[in-house]
N, C-alpha and C positions, 0 to 999 in steps of 0.2 A: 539868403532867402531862396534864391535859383535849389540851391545845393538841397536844402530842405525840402523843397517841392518835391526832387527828383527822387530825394530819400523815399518820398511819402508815395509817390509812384510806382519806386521799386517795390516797398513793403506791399502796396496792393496787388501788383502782378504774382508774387510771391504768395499772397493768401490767396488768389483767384486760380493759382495755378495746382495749390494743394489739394486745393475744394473740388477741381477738374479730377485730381489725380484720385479722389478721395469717391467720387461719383463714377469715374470709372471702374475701379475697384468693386463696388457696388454691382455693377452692370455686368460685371465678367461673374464674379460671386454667383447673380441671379442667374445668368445665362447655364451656367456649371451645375447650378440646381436643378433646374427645367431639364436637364438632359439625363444626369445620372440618375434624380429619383426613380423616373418612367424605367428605366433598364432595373432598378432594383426590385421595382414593385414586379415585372416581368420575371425576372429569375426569381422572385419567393414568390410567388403565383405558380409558376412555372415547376418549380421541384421541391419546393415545402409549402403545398396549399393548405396545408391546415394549422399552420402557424403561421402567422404575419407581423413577419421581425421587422418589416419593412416601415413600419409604423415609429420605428424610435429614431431612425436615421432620417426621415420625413420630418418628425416634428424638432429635434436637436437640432437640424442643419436648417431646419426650414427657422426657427426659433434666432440662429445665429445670423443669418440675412436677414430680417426683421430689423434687428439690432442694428446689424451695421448699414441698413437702410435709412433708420432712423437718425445715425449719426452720419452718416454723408451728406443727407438733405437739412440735418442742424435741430431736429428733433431734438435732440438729447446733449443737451450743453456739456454736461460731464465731458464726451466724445468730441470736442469740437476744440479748434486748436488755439481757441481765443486765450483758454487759463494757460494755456505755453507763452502765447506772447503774455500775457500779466505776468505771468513768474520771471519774466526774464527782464522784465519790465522793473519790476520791485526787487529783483536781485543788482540790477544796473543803478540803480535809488541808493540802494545801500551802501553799495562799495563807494557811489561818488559822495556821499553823507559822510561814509571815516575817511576818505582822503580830504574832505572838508576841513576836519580836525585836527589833520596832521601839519 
């Protein structure tokens, strides 16, 4: 029962540490966004003001933090590491199911 517990402790620090690691990630992303667009928009203002290429790296990058926003904070289950632990889960099911048999 001890041993169980501790199991079950361990797997939570291990998910809570992902989810830190996973919101971090996030936050350096956004931080890296804030800073290069402004220089892009600067240098195509700057030496090709009449075309504003700056608009597709804005919304592709900008579009790709969104995303990985939305699955840091669990928005988007697809992205979330719960279907790893079930597969690993229902793969561990299985294997002890045919050595049941054997």
């Amino acid at each position: 029962m001890v041993t169980e517990e501790r199991h079950n402790e361990a797997a939570a620090y291990e998910r809570a540490k992902n989810k830190v690691k996973d919101i971090k990630g996030f936050y350096i992303n956004l931080t890296c966004y804030c800073i290069v667009i402004p220089v892009l928009i600067f240098i195509n203002l700057r030496f090709t003001p009449e075309y504003h290429w700056f608009w597709y790296s804005t919304i592709a990058w900008g579009s790709g933090v969104l995303i990985h926003g939305l699955g840091a904070f669990g928005y988007l289950p697809f992205m979330s590491r719960n279907w790893e632990e079930r597969k690993i889960k229902e793969f561990m099911e299985q294997d002890t199911n045919k050595n049941k048999w054997k």
